[in-house]
Kinemage of the C-alpha trace (Angstrom):
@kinemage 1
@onewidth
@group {chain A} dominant
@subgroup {mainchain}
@vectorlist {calphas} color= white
{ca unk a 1} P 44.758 0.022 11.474
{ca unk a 2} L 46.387 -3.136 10.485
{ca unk a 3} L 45.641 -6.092 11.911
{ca unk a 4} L 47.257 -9.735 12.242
{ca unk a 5} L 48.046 -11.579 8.534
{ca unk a 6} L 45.693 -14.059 8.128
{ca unk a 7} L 48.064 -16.846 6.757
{ca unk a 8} L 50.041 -16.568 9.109
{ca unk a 9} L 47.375 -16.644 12.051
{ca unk a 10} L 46.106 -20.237 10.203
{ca unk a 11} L 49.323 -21.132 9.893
{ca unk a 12} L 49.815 -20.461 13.810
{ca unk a 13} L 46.411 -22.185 14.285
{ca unk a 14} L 47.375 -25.378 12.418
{ca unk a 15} L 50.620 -25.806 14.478
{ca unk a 16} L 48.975 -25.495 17.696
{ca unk a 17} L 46.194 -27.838 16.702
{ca unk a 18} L 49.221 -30.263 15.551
{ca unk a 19} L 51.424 -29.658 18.803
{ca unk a 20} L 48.649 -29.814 20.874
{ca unk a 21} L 47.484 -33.337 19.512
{ca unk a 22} L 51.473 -34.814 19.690
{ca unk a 23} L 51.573 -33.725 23.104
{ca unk a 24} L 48.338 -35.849 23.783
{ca unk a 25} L 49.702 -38.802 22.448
{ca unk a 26} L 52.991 -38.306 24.102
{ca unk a 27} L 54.836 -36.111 25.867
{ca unk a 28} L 57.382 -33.938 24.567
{ca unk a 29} L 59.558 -31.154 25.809
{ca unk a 30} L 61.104 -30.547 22.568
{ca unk a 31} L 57.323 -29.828 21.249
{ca unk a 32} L 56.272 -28.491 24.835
{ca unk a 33} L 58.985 -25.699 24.300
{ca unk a 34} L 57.100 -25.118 20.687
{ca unk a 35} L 53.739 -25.236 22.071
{ca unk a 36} L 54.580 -22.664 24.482
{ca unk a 37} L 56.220 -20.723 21.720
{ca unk a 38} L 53.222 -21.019 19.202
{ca unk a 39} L 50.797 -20.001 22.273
{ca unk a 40} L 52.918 -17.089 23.482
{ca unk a 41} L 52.919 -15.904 19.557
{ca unk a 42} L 49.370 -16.166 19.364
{ca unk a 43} L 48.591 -14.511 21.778
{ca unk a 44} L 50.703 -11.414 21.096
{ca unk a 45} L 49.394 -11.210 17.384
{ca unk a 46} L 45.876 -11.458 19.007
{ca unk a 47} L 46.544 -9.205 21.781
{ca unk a 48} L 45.467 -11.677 24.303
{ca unk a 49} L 46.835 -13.050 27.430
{ca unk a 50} L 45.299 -16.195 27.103
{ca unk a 51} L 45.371 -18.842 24.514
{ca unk a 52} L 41.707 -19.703 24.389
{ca unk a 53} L 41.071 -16.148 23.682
{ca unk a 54} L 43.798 -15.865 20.902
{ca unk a 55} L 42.175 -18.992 19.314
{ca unk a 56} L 38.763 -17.281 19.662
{ca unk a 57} L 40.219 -14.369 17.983
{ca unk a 58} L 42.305 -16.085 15.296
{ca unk a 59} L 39.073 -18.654 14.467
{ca unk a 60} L 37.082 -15.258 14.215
{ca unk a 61} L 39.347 -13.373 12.353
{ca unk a 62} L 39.986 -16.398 9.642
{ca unk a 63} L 35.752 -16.432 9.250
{ca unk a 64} L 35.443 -12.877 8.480
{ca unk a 65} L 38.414 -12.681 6.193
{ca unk a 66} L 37.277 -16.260 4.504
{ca unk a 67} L 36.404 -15.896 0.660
{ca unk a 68} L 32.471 -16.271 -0.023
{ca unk a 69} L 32.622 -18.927 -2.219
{ca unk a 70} L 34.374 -21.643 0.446
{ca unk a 71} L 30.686 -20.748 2.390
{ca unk a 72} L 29.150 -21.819 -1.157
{ca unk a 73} L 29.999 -25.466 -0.860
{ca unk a 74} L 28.493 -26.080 2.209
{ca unk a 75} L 31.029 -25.660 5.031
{ca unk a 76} L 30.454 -25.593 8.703
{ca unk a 77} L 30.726 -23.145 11.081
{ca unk a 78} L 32.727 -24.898 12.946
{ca unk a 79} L 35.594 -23.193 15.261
{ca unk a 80} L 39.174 -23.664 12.690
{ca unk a 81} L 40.723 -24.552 15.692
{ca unk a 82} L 40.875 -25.602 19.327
């Protein structure tokens, strides 16, 4: 079975993390509408209904599929996104 790509689940990721910081710093419904857009996405390609859970799943996914050698040079394992 195939699953989600994993470019473009960082690449969702990374826009999230981005909208979700401009929206912090001030409010947008131009980037609200995107937000909402990025989240809904997510959370199809994840086959989630909830953000949080798509992020869980796209964070996951990203570790297992992540080369061995970006481990090698001492990298966290910190969530890729929030």
């Amino acid at each position: 079975m195939l699953g989600p790509d994993p470019k473009v689940v960082r690449q969702l990721l990374t826009r999230y993390a981005t909208l979700r910081i401009a929206q912090a710093e001030r409010h947008s419904p131009a980037a609200a509408r995107e937000l909402q857009d990025v989240s809904d996405t997510l959370c199809m390609m994840m086959g989630t209904p909830r953000v949080h859970d798509a992020i869980a799943r796209g964070d996951a996914l990203l570790a297992r599929t992540r080369p061995a050698t970006d481990r090698a040079d001492g990298g966290s394992d910190l969530p890729l996104a929030v």
